[in-house]
DORO-263262 format. One record per residue (C-alpha): x, y, z; residue number from 1. Coordinates in Angstrom, 1 decimal, always signed. Each point is the difference from the previous one (the first is absolute). Layout:
! residues N
X_Y_Z_NUM
...
! end
This chain:
! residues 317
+71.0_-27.0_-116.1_1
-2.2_+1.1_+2.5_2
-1.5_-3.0_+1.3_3
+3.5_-1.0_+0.0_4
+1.5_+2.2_+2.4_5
-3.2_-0.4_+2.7_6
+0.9_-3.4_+0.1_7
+3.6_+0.9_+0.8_8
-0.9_+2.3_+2.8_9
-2.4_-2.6_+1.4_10
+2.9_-2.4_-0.1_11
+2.2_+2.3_+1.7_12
-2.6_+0.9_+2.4_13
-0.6_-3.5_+0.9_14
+3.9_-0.7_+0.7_15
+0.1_+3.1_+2.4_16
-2.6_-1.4_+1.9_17
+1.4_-3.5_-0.1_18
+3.7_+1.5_+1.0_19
-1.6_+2.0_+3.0_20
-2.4_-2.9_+1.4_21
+3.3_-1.7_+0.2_22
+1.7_+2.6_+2.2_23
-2.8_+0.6_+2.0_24
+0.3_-4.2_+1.1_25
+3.8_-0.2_+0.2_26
-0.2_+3.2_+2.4_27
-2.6_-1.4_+2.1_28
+1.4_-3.7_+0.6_29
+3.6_+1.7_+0.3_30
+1.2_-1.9_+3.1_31
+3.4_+1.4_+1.7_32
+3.5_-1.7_-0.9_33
-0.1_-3.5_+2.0_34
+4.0_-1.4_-0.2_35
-1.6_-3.1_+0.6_36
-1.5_-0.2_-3.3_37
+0.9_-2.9_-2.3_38
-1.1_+2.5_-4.3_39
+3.3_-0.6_-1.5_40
-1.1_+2.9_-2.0_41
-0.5_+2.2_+3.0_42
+2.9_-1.1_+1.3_43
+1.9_+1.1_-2.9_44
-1.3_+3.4_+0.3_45
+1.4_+0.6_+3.2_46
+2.9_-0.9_-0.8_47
+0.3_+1.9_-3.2_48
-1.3_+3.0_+2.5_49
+3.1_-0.7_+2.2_50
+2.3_-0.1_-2.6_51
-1.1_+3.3_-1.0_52
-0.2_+1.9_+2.9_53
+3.6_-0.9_+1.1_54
+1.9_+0.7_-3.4_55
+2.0_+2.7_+1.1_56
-0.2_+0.3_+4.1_57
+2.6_-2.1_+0.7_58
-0.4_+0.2_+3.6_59
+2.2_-2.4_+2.4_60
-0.9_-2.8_+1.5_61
+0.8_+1.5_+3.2_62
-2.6_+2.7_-0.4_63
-3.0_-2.2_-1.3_64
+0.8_-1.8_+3.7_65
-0.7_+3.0_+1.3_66
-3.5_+0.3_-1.3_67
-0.7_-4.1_+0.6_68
+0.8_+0.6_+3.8_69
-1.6_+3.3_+0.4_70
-3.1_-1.5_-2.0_71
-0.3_-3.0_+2.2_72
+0.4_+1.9_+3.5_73
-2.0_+2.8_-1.2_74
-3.4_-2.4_-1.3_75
+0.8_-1.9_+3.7_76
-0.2_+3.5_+2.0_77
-3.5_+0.6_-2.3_78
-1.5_-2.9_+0.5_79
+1.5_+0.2_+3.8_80
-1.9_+3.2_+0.4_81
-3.3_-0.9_-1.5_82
-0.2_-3.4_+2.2_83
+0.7_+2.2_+3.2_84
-1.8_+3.3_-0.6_85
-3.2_-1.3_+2.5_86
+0.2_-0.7_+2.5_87
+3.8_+2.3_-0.6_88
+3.0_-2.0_+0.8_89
+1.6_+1.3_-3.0_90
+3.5_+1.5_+2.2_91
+0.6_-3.3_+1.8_92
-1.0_-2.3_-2.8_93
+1.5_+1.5_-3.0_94
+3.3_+1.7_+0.7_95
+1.7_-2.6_-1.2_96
-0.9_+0.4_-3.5_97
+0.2_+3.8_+0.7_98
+3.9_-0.3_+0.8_99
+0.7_-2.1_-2.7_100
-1.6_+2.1_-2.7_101
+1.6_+3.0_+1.5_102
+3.7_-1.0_-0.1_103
-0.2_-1.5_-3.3_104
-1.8_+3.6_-1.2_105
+2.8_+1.4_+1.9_106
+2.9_-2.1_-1.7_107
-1.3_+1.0_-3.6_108
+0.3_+3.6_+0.6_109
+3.3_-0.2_+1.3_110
+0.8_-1.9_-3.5_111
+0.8_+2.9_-2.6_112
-1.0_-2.3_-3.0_113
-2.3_-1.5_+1.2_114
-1.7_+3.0_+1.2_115
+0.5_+1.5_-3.3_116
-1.6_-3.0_-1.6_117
-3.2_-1.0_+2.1_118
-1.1_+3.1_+2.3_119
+0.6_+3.0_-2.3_120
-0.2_-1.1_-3.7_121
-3.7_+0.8_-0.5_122
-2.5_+2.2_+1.5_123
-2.1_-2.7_+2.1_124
+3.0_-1.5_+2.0_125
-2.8_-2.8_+1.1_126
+2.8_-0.8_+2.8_127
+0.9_+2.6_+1.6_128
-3.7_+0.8_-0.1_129
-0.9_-3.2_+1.9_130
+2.9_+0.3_+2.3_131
-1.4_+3.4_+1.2_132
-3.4_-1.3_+0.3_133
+1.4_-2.3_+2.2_134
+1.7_+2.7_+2.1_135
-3.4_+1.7_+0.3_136
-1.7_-2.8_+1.1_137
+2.5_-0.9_+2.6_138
+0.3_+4.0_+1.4_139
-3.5_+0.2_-0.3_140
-0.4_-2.7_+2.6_141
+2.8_+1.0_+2.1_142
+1.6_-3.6_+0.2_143
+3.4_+1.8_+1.1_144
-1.4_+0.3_+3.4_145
-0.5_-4.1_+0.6_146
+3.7_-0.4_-0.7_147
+2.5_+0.8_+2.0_148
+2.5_-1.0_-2.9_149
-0.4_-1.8_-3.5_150
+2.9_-1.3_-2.1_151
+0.5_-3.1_-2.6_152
+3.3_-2.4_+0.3_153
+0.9_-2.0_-3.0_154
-4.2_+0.0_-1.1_155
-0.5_-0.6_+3.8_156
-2.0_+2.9_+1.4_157
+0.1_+0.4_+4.0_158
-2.5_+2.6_+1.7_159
-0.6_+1.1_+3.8_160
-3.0_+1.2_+1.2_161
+0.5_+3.3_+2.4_162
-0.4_-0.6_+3.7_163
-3.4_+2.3_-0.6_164
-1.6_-2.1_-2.2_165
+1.1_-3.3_+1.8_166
-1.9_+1.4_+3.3_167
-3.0_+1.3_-1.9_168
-0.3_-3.6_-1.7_169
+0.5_-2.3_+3.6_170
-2.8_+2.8_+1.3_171
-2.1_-1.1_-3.2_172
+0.6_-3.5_+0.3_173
-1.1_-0.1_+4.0_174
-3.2_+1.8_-1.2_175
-0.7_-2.5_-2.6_176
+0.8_-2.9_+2.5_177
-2.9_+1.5_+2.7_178
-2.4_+0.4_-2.1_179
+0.3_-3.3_-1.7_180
+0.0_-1.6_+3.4_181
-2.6_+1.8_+1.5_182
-2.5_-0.3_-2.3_183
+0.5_-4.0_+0.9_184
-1.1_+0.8_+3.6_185
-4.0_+0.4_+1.1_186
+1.3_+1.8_+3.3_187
+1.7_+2.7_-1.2_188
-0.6_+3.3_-2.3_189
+2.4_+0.8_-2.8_190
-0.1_+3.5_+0.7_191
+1.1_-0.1_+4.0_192
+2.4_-2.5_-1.1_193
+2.0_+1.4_-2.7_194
-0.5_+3.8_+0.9_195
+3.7_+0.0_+1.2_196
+1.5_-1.7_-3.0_197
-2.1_+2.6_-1.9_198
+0.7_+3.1_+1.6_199
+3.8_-0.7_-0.2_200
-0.4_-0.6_-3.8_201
-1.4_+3.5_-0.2_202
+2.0_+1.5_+1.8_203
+3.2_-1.4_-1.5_204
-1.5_+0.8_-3.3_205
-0.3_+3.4_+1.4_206
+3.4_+0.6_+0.5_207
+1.2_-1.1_-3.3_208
-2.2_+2.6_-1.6_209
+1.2_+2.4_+2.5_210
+3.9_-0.4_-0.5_211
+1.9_+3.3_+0.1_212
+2.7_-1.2_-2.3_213
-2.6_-0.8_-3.1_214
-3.3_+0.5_+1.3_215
-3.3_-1.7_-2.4_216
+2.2_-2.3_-1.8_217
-0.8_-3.3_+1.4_218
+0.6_-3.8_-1.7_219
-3.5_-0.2_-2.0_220
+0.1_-3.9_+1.1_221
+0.0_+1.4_+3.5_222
-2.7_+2.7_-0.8_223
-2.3_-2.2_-1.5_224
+0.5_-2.8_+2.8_225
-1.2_+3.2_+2.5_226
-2.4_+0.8_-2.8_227
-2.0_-3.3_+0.2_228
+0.6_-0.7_+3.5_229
-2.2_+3.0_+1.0_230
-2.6_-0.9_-2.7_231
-0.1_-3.4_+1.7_232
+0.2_+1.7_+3.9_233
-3.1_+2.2_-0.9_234
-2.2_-1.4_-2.7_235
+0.1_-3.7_+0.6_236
+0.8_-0.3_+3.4_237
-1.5_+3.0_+1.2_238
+2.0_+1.2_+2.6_239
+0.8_+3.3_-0.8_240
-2.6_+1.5_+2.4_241
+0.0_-1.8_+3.7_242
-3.3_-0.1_+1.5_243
+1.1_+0.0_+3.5_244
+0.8_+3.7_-0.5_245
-3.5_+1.1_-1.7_246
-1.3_+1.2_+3.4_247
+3.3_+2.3_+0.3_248
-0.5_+1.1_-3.6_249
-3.8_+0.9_+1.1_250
+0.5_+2.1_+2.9_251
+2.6_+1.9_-1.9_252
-2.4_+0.8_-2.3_253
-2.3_+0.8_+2.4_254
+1.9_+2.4_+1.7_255
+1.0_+2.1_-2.7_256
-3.8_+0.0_-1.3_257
-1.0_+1.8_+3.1_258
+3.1_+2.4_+0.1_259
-0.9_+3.0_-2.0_260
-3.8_-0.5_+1.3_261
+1.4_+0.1_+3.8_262
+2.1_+3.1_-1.1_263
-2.6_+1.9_-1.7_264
-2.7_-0.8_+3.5_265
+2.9_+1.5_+2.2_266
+0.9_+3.2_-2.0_267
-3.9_+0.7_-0.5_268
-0.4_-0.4_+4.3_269
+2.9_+1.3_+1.6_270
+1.2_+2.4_-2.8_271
+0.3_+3.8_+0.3_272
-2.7_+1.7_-1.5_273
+1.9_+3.2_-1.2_274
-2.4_+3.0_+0.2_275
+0.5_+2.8_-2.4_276
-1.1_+3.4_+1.2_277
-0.4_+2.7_-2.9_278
+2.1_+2.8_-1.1_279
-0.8_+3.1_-0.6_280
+2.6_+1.3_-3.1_281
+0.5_+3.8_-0.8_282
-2.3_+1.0_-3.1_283
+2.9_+1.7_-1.6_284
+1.6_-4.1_-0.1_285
-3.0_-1.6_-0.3_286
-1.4_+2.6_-3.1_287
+1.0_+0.7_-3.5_288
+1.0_+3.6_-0.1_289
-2.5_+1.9_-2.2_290
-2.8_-1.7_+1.0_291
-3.4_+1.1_+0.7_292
+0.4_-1.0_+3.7_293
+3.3_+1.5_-0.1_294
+0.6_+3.1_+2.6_295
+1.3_+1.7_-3.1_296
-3.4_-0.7_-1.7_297
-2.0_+0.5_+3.3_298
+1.7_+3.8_-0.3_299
-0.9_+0.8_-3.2_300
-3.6_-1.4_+0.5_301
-0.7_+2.3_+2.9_302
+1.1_+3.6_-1.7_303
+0.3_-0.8_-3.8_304
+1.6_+3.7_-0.2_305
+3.5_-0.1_-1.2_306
+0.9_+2.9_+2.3_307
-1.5_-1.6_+3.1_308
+1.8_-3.2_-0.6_309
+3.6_+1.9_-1.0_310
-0.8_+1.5_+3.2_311
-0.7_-2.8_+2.3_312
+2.8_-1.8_-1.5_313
+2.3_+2.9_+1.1_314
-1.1_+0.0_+3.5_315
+0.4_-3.6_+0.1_316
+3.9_+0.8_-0.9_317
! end
């Protein structure tokens, strides 16, 4: 009996082992759900999956078009934003897909039911959560500011830049253009060349950031245009500093080297010597009363009699 029941724990042992080997290799060559794949038995699962996870729902055709169009515009702006993040171009490259998502978004909350049914029925609401991520990432950038308006006609959509933007972008472009063509020519400098185009840039640039209606809040397409235009202008072309001016720069240093030494030589020459001449205080001020140099002690020292100094100290009254 015994021998009988280790052999039935070995066996059980043994098919434990076997059953979790076989986990272990299923888990690891798991591969993600391919629709393109031809297991009728896979195929069968999913489909028994489907069957299972809509018995009940019963939502509309008109709301699962909701979710089909907001999916497709929402993976476009994602993959929209990922292709443009460097060098950014994300505001005038991507808005499209922005407005569409939006106003389909917007169109499914104005739908009770289907509100009811895909954005607050469970806790994760995956759209409205990718909806406002999209919001974020659109603020965050300050794409509002390109645009003078954005709107979408019959799945059209139409945009304007703002008159800003337009200048900041023919001041970009003109920059661009000189230092493209000046880097063709052995006569000339890029730097003396494009200085003008350069300094307009920035100064353009400046007064964006500067606006009184919403100052700091600046297109990030044109920030990082400015952004990279400066890295370019100083690092790689190395023009920031102009070495005609060097010798200016010098004496200017120079000059407020020898300042304080010139001021301190003049003060210790022509300066005032101020000559004290001593004072001679009281020695009731100048002495703690009850002292041994005190007058009162001086009195008592000279006739220690109590009589004699009562006395004195009457006549001194």
């Amino acid at each position: 009996m015994g021998i009988l029941y280790v052999f039935y724990i070995l066996a059980l042992r043994q098919t434990f082992i076997s059953g979790l080997t076989h986990f272990g290799t299923v888990f690891d060559n798991e591969e993600c759900p391919n629709i393109g794949r031809t297991n009728t038995q896979l195929l069968q699962s999913e489909l028994l999956y489907s069957e299972i996870l809509t018995v009940g729902h019963n939502i509309p055709d008109k709301c699962m078009s909701y979710v089909a169009d907001f999916g497709d515009d929402a993976s476009m702006f994602i993959k929209c934003s990922v292709s443009n993040a460097r060098p950014f171009r994300f505001c005038e490259n991507c808005y499209c897909h922005y407005v569409k998502a939006s106003n389909v978004y917007e169109r499914l909350v104005k739908d009770d039911f289907c509100n009811n049914q895909l954005l607050i029925a469970d806790k994760v609401q995956i759209i409205h959560t990718i909806n406002r991520s999209m919001d974020r990432i659109w603020q965050d950038a300050d794409c509002d500011k390109c645009f003078a308006y954005l709107r979408e006609d019959n799945g059209t959509v139409h945009s304007a830049l703002t008159s800003e933007t337009r200048e900041f972008l023919d001041l970009y472009r003109n920059f661009t253009t000189c230092i493209n063509e000046t880097e063709l020519s052995a006569n000339q400098t890029v730097c003396d060349t494009c200085r003008p185009y350069y300094r307009k840039m920035n100064e353009k640039f400046d007064n964006l950031l500067n606006d009184r209606k919403d100052p700091e809040h600046v297109c990030m397409d044109i920030v990082d245009m400015m952004n990279y235009t400066r890295i370019t202008w100083g690092e790689e072309l190395n023009c920031t500093i102009s070495h005609k001016n060097l010798g200016a720069i010098w004496a200017a240093v120079v000059v407020l080297g020898l300042t304080p030494i010139g001021f301190y030589a003049s003060f210790a020459v022509y300066g005032a010597k101020r000559t004290r001449s001593p004072m001679r205080q009281k020695r009731l001020q100048s002495l703690a009363y009850g002292s041994l140099e005190s007058p009162r002690a001086e009195t008592v020292n000279e006739d220690e009699s109590p009589g004699n100094h009562v006395s004195n100290h009457v006549t001194a009254s």
